[in-house]
C-alpha atoms as an extended CHARMM CRD file, in Angstrom:
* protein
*
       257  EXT
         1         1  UNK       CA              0.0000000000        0.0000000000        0.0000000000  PROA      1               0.0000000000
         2         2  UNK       CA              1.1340000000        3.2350000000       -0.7700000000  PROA      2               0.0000000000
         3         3  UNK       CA             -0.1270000000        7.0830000000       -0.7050000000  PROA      3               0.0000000000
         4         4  UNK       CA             -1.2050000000        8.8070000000       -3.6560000000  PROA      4               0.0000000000
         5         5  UNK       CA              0.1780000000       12.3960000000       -3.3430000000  PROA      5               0.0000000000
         6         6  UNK       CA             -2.5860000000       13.8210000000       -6.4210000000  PROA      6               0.0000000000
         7         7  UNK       CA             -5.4070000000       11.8020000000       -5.1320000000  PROA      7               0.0000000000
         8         8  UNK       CA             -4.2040000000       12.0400000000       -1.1960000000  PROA      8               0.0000000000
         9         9  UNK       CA             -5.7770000000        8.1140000000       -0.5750000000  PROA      9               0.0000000000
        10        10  UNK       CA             -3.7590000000        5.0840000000        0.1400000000  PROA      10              0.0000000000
        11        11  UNK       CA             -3.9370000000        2.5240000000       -2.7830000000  PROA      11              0.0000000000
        12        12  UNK       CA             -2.3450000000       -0.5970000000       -3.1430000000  PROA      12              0.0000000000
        13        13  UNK       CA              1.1560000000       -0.7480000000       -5.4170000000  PROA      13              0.0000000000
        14        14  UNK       CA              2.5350000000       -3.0800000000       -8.5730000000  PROA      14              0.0000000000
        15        15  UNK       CA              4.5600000000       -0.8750000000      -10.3920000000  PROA      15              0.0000000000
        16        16  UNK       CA              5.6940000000        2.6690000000      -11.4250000000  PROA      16              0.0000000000
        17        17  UNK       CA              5.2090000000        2.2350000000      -15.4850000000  PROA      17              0.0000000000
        18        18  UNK       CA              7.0720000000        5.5610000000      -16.8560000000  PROA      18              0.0000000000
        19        19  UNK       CA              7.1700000000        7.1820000000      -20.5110000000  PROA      19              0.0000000000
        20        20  UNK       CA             10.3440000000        9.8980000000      -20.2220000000  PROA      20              0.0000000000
        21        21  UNK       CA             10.0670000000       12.3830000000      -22.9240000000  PROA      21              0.0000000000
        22        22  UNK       CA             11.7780000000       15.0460000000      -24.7330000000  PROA      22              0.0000000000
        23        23  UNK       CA             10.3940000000       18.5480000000      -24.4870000000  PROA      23              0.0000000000
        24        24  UNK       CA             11.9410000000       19.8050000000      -27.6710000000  PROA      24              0.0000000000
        25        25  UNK       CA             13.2720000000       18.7580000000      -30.8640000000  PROA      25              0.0000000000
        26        26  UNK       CA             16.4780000000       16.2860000000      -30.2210000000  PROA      26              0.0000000000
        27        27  UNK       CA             19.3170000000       17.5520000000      -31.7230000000  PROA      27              0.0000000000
        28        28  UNK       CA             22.0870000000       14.6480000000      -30.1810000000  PROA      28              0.0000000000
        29        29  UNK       CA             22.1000000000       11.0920000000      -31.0880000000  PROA      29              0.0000000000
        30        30  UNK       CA             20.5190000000        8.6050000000      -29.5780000000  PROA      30              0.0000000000
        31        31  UNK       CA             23.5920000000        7.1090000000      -27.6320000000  PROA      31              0.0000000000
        32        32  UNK       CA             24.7450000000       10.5350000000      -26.1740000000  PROA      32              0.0000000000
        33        33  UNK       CA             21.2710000000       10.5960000000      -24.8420000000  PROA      33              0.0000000000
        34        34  UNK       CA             21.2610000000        7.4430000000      -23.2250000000  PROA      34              0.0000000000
        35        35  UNK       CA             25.0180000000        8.4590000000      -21.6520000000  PROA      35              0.0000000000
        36        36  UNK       CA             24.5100000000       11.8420000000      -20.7480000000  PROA      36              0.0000000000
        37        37  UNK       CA             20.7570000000       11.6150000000      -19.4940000000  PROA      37              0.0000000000
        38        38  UNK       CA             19.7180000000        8.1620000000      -19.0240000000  PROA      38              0.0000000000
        39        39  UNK       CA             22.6880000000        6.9200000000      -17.0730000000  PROA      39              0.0000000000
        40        40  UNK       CA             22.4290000000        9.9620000000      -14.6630000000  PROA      40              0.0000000000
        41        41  UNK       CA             19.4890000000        9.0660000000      -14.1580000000  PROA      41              0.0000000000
        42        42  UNK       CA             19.6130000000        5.3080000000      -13.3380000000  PROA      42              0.0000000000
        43        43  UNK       CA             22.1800000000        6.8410000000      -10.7610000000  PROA      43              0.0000000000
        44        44  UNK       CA             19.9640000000        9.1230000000       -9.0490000000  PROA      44              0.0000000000
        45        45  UNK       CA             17.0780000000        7.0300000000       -8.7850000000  PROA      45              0.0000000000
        46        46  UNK       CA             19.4960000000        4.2800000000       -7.3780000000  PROA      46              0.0000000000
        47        47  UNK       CA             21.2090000000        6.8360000000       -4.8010000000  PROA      47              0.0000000000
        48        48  UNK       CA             17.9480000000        9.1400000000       -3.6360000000  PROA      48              0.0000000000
        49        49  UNK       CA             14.8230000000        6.4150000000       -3.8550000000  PROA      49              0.0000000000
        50        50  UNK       CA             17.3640000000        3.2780000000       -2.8430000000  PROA      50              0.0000000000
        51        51  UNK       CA             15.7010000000        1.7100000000       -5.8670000000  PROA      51              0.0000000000
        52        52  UNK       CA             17.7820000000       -1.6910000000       -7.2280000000  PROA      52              0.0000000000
        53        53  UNK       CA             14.8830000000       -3.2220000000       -9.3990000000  PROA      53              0.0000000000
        54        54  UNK       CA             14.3920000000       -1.4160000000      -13.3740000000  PROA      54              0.0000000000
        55        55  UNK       CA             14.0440000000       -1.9350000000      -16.7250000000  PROA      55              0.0000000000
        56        56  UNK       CA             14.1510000000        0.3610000000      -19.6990000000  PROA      56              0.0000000000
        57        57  UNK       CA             12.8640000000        0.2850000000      -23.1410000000  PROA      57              0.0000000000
        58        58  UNK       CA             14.0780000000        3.1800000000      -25.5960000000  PROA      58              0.0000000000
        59        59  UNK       CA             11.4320000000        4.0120000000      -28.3980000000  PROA      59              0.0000000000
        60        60  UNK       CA             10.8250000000        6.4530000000      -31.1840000000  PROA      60              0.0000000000
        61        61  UNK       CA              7.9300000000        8.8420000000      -31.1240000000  PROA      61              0.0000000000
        62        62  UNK       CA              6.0230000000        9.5810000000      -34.0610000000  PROA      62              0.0000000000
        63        63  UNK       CA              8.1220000000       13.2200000000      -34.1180000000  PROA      63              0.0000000000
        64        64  UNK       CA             11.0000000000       11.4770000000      -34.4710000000  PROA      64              0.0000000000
        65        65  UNK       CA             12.4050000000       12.1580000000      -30.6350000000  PROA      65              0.0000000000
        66        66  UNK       CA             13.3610000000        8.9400000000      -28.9260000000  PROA      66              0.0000000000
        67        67  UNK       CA             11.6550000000        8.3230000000      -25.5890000000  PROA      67              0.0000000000
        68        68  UNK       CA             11.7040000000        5.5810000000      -22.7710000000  PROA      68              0.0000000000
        69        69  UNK       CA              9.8630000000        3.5020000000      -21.2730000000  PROA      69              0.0000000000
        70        70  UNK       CA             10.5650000000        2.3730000000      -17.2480000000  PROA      70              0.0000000000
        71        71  UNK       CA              9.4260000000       -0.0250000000      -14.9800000000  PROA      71              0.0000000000
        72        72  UNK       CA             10.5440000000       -0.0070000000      -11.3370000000  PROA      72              0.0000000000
        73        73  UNK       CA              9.5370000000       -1.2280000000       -8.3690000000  PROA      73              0.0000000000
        74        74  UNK       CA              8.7950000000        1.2660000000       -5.8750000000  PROA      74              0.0000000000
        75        75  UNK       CA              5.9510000000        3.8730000000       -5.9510000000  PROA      75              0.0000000000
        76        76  UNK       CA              8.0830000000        7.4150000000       -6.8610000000  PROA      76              0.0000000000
        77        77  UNK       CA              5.7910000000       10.7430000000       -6.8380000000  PROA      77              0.0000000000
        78        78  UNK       CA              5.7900000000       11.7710000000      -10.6790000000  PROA      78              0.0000000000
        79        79  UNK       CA              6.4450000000       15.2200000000       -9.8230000000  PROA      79              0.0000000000
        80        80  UNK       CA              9.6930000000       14.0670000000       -8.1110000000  PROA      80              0.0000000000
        81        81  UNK       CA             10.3690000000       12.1990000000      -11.8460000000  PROA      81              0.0000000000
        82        82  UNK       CA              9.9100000000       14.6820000000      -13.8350000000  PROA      82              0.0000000000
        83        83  UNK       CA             12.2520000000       17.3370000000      -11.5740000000  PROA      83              0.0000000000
        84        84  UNK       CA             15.2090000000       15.2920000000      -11.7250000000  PROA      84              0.0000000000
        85        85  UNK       CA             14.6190000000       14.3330000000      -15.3950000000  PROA      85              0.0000000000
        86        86  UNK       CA             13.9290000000       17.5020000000      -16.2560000000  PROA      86              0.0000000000
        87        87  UNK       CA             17.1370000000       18.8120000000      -14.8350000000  PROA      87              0.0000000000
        88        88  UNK       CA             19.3540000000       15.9410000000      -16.2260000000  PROA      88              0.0000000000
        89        89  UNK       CA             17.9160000000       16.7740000000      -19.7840000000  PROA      89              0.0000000000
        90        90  UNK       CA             18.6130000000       20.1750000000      -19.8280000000  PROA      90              0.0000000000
        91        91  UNK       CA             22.4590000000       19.2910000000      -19.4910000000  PROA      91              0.0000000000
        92        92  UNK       CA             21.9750000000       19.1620000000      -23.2080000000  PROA      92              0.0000000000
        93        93  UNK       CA             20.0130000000       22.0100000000      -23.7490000000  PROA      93              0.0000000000
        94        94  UNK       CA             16.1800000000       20.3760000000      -23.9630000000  PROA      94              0.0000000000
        95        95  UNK       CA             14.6070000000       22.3800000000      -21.4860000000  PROA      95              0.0000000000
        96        96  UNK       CA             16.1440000000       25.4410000000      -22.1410000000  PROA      96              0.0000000000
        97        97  UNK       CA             15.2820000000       24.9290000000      -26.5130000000  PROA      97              0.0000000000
        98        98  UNK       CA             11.4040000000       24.4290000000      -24.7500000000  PROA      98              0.0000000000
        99        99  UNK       CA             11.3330000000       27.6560000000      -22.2750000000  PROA      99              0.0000000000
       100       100  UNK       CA             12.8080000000       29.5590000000      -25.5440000000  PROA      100             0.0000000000
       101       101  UNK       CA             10.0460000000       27.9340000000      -27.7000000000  PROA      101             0.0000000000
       102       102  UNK       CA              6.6850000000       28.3700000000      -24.8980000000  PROA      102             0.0000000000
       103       103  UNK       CA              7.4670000000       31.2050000000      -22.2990000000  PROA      103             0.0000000000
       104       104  UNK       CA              6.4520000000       34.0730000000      -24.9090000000  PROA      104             0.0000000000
       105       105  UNK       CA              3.2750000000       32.6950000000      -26.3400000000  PROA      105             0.0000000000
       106       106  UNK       CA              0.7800000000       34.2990000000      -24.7660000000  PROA      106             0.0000000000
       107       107  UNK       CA             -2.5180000000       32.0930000000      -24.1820000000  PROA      107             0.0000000000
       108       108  UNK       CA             -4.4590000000       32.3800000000      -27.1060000000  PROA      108             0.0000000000
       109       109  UNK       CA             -0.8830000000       31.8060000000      -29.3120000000  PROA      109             0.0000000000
       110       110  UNK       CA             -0.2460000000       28.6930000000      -26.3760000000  PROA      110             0.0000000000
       111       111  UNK       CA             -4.1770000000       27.4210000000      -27.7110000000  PROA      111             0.0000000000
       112       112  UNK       CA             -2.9200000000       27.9240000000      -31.5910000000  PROA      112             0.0000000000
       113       113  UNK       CA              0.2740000000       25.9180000000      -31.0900000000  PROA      113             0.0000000000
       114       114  UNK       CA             -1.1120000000       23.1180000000      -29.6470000000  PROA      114             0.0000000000
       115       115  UNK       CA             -4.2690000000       22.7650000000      -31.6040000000  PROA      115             0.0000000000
       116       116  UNK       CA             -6.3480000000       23.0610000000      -28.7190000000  PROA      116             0.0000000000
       117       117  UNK       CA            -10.5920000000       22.9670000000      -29.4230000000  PROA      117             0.0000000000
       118       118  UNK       CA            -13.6830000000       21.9080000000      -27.5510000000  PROA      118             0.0000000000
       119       119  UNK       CA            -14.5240000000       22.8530000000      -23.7570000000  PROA      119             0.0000000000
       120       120  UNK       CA            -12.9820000000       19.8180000000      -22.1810000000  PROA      120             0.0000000000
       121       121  UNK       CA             -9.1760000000       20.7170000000      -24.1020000000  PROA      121             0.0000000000
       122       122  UNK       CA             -9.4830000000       24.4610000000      -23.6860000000  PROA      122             0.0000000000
       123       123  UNK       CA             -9.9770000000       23.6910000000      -19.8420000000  PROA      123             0.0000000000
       124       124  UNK       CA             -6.9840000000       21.7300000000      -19.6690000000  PROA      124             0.0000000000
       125       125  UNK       CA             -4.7320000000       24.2850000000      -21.9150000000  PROA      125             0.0000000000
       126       126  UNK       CA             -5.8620000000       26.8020000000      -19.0980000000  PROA      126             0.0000000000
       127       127  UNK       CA             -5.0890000000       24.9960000000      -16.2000000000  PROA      127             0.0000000000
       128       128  UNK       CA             -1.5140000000       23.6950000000      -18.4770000000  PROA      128             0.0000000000
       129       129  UNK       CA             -0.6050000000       27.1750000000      -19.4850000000  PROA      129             0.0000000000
       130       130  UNK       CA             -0.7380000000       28.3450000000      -15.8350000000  PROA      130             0.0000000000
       131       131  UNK       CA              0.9330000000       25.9290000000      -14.3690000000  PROA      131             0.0000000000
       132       132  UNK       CA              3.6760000000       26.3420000000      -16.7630000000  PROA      132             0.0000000000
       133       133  UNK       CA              3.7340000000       30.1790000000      -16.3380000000  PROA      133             0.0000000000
       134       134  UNK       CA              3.6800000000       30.4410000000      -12.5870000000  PROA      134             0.0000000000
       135       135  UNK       CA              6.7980000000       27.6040000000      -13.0610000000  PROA      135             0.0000000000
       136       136  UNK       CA              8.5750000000       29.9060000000      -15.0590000000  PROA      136             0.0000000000
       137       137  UNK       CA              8.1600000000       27.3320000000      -17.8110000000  PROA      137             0.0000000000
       138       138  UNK       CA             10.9960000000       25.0720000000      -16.3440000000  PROA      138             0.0000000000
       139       139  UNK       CA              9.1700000000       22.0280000000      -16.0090000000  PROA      139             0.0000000000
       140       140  UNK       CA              7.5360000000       21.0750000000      -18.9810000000  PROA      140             0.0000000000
       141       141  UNK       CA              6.0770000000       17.5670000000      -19.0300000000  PROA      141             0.0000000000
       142       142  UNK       CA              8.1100000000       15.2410000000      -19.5710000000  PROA      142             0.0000000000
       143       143  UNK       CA              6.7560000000       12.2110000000      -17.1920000000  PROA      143             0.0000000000
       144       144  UNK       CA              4.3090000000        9.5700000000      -18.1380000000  PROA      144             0.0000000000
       145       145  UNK       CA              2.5950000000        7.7030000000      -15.5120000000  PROA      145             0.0000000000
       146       146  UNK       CA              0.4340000000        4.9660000000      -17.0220000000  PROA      146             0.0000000000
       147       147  UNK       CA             -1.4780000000        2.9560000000      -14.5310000000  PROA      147             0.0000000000
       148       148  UNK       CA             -0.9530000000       -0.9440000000      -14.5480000000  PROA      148             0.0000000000
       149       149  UNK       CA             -4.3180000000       -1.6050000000      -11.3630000000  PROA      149             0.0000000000
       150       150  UNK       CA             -6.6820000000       -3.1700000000      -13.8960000000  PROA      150             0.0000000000
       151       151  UNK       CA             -3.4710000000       -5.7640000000      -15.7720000000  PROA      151             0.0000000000
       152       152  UNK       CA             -4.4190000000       -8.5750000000      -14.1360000000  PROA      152             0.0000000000
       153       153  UNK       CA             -1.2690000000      -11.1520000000      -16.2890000000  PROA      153             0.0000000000
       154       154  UNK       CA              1.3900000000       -8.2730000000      -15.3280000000  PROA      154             0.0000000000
       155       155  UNK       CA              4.2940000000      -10.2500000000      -16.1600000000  PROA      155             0.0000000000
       156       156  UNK       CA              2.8090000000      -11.1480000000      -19.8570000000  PROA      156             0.0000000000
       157       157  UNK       CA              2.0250000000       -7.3900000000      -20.4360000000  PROA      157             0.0000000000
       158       158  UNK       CA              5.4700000000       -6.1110000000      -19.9080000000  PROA      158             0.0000000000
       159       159  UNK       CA              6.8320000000       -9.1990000000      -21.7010000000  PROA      159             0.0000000000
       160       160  UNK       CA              4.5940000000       -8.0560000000      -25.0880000000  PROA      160             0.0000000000
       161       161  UNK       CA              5.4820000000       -4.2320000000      -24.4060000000  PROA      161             0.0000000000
       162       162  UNK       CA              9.0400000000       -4.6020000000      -24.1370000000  PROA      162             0.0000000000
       163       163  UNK       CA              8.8270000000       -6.9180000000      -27.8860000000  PROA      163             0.0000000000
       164       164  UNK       CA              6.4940000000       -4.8270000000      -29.5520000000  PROA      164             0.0000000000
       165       165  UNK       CA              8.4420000000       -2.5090000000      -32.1240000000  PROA      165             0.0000000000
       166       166  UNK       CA              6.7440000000        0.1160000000      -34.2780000000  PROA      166             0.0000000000
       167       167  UNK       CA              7.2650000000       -0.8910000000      -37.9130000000  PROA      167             0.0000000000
       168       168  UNK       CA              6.1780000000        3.6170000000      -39.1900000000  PROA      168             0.0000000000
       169       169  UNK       CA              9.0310000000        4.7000000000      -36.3550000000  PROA      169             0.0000000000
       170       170  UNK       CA             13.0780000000        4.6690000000      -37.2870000000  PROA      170             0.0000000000
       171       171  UNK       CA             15.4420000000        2.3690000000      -35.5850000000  PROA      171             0.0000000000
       172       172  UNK       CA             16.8180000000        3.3980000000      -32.4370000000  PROA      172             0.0000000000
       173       173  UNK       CA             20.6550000000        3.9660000000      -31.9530000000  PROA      173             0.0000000000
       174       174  UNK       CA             22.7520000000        1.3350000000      -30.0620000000  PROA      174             0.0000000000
       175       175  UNK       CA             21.1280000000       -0.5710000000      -27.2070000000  PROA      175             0.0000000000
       176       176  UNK       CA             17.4640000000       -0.5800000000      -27.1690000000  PROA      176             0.0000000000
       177       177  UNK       CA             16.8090000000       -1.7700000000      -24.0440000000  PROA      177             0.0000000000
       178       178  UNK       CA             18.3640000000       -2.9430000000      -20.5780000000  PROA      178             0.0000000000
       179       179  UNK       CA             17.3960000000       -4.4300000000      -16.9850000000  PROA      179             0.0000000000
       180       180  UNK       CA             19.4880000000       -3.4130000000      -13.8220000000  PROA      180             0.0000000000
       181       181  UNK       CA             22.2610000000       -5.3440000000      -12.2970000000  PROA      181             0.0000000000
       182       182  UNK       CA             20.2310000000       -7.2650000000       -9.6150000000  PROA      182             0.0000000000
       183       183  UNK       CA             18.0660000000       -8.3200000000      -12.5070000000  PROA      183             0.0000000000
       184       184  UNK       CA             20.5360000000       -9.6950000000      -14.9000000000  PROA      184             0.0000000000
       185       185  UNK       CA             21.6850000000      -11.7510000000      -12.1540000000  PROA      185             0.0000000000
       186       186  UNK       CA             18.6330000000      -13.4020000000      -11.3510000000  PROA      186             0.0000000000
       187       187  UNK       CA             18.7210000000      -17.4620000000      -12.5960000000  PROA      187             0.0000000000
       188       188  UNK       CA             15.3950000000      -19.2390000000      -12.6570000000  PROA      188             0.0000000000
       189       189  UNK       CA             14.4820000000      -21.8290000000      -10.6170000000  PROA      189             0.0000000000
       190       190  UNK       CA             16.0690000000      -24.8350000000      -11.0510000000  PROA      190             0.0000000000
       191       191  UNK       CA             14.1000000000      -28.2110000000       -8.9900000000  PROA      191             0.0000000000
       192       192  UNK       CA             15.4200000000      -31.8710000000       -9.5820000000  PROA      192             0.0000000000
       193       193  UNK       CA             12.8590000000      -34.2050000000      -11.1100000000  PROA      193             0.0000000000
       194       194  UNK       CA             11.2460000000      -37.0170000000       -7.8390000000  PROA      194             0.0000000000
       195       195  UNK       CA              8.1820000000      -39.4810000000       -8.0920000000  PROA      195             0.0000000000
       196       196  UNK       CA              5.7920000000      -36.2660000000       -7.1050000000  PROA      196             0.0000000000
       197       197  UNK       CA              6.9520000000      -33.6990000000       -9.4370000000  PROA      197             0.0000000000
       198       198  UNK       CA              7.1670000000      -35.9840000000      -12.4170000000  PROA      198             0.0000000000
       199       199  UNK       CA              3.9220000000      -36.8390000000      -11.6780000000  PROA      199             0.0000000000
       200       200  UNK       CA              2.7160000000      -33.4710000000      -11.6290000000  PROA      200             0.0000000000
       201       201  UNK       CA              4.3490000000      -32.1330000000      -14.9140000000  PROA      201             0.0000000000
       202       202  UNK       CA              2.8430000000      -35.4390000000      -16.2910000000  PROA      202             0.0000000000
       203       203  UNK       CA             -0.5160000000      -33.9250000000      -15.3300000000  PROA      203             0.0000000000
       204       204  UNK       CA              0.1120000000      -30.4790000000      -16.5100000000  PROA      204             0.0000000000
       205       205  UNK       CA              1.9730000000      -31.5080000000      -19.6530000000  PROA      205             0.0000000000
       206       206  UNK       CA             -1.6310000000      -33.6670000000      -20.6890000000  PROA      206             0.0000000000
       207       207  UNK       CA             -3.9920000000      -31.0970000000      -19.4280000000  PROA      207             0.0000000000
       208       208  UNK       CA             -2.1460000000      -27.9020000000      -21.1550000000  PROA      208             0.0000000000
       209       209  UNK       CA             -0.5820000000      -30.1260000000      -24.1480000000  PROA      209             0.0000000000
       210       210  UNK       CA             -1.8030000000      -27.5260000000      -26.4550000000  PROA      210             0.0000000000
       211       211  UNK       CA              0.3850000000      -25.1930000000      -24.7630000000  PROA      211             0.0000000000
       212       212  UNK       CA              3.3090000000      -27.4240000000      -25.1800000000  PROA      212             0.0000000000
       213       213  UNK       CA              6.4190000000      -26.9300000000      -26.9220000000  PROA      213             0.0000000000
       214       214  UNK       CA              9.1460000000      -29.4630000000      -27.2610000000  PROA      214             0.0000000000
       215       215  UNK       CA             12.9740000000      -28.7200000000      -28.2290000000  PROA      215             0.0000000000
       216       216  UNK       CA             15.6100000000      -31.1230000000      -29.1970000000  PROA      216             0.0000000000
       217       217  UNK       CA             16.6470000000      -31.7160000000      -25.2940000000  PROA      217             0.0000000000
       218       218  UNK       CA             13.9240000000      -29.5430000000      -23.3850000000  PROA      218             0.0000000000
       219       219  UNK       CA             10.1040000000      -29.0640000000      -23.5490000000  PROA      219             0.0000000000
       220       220  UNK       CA              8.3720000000      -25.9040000000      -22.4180000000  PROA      220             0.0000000000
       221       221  UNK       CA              4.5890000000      -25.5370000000      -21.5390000000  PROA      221             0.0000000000
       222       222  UNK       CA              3.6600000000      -21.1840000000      -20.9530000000  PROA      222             0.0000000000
       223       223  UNK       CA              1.0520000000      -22.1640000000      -18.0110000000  PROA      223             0.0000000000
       224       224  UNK       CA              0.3800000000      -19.5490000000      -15.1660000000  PROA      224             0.0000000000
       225       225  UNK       CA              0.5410000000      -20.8100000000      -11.4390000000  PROA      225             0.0000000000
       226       226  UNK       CA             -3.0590000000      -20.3460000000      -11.1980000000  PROA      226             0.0000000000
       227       227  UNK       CA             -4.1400000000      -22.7070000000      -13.6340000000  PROA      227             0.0000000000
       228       228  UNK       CA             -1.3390000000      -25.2000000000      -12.2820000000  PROA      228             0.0000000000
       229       229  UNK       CA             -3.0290000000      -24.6440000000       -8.2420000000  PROA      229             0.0000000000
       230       230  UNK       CA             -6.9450000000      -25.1830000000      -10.4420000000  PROA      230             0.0000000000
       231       231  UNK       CA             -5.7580000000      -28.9020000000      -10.7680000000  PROA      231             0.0000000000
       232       232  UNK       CA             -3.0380000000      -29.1820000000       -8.3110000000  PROA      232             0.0000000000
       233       233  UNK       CA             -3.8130000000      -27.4410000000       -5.3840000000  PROA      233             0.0000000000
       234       234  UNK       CA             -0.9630000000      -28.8120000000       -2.9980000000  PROA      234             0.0000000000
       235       235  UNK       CA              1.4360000000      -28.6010000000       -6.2010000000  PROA      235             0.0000000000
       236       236  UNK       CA              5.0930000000      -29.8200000000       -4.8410000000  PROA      236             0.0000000000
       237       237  UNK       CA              6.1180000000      -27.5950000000       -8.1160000000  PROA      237             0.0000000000
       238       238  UNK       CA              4.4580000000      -24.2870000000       -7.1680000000  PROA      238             0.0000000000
       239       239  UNK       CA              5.5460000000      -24.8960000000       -3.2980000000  PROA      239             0.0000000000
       240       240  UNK       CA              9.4840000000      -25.0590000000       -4.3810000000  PROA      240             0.0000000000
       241       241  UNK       CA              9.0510000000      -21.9550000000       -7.0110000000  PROA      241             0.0000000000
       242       242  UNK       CA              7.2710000000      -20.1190000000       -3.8160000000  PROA      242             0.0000000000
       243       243  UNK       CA             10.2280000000      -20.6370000000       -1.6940000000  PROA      243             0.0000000000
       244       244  UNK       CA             12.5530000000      -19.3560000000       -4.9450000000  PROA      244             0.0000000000
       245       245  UNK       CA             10.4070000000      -15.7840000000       -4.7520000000  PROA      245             0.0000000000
       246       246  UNK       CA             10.9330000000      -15.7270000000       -1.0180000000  PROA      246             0.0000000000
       247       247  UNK       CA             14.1860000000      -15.8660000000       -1.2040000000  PROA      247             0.0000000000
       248       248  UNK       CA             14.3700000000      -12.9500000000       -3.9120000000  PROA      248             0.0000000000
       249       249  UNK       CA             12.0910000000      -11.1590000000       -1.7610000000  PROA      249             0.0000000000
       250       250  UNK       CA             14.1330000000      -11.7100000000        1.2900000000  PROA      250             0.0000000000
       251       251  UNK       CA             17.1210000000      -10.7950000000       -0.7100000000  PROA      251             0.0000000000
       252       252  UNK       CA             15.8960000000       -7.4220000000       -1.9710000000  PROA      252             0.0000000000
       253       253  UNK       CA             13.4050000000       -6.7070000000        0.8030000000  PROA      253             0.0000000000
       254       254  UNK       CA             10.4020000000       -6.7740000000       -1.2040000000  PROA      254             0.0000000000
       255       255  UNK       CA              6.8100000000       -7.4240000000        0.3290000000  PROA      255             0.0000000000
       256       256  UNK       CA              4.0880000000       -8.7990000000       -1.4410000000  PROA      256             0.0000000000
       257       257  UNK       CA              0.2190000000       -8.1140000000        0.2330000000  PROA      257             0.0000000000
């Protein structure tokens, strides 16, 4: 459970899914980005929110800036985010080449350049353009917060976002995505083969054989744990990949509710 600074209630927590942006046109390539901005920032959020657990995806938006998409394991207030990214990006001029671009327009010009019609976008462009104003037009938005509450398969979600590619958007520069330390470390769980557990896979293997795949010295089956626990409710196989997350949990000090 954590507390919602914007909606000042206590809800409970998967993950922080962020989209980082680029205010302005990007003049740099995509790899000084990633060294000169991205790296700082995987620092920062290591050093100030103690956070050990990411995983980055680098993208190209339709306007031809490249953008990223994180996933991390804590609950960070966006407005924090977007400060520190904010301040990292303008190391390169971004947020600057956006304050030099916005801060003259006055509202109706603010309502032109964006394209802004009907009540509903006119409303937000007010409350937008003040906010921006009475910030001096330093912190344009640059922080995505996309809520994950209603993904109930959260594991197969970020698998198929972190694959999907855009075929209309150019190729990204160099490494196009990456998982912290901790992560890269982790090895899956590994369980020797007695009378119960062949048993069981000979159960799951028959009842999910359409989900079966077999390799020239392996065979997979992509089941979830809930379907194994709908026919094998004492599962020796679930019991000894529980004790595998409890350890990982234990390791990293991460709670589950």
């Amino acid at each position: 459970m954590v507390y919602y600074h914007d909606l000042k209630v206590m809800r409970p927590f998967k993950l922080s899914f962020l989209t980082l942006t680029l205010p302005s046109k990007q003049v740099h390539c995509d790899n000084d980005i990633k060294a000169e901005c991205l790296n700082q920032f995987n620092i920062e959020l290591r050093k100030k929110f103690k956070i050990t657990l990411f995983m980055w995806k680098a993208e190209a938006q339709k306007n031809g800036n490249i953008h990223f998409h994180y996933t991390i394991n804590k609950y960070i207030y966006w407005r924090d985010v977007q400060q520190i990214w904010n301040r990292i990006i303008n190391k390169l001029g971004y947020v600057d080449a956006y304050r030099s671009e916005w801060s003259n327009l006055n509202f109706n010009q603010y309502v032109e350049k964006r394209k802004l019609s009907g009540q509903k976008e006119l409303a937000q462009g007010r409350r937008s353009f003040d906010r921006a104003t009475s910030e001096g037009w330093w912190q344009p938005n640059t922080v995505d917060v996309h809520s994950v509450k209603k993904v109930q398969n959260l594991e197969a979600y970020l698998v198929k976002y972190f694959l999907k590619n855009a075929d209309d958007r150019r190729s990204i520069e160099g490494k196009l995505w990456a998982i912290s330390e901790p992560l890269a470390k982790f090895k899956g769980a590994v369980e020797c083969i007695c009378g119960t557990i062949s048993d069981e896979l000979a159960i799951i293997t028959e009842r999910y054989k359409s989900f079966m795949r077999y390799f020239a010295w392996s065979g997979m089956c992509k089941v979830s744990i809930k379907d194994i626990l709908a026919y094998l409710p004492q599962s020796k196989l679930i019991q000894s990949f529980q004790l595998y997350v409890d350890k990982i949990c234990e390791q990293y000090s991460i709670v589950f509710t």
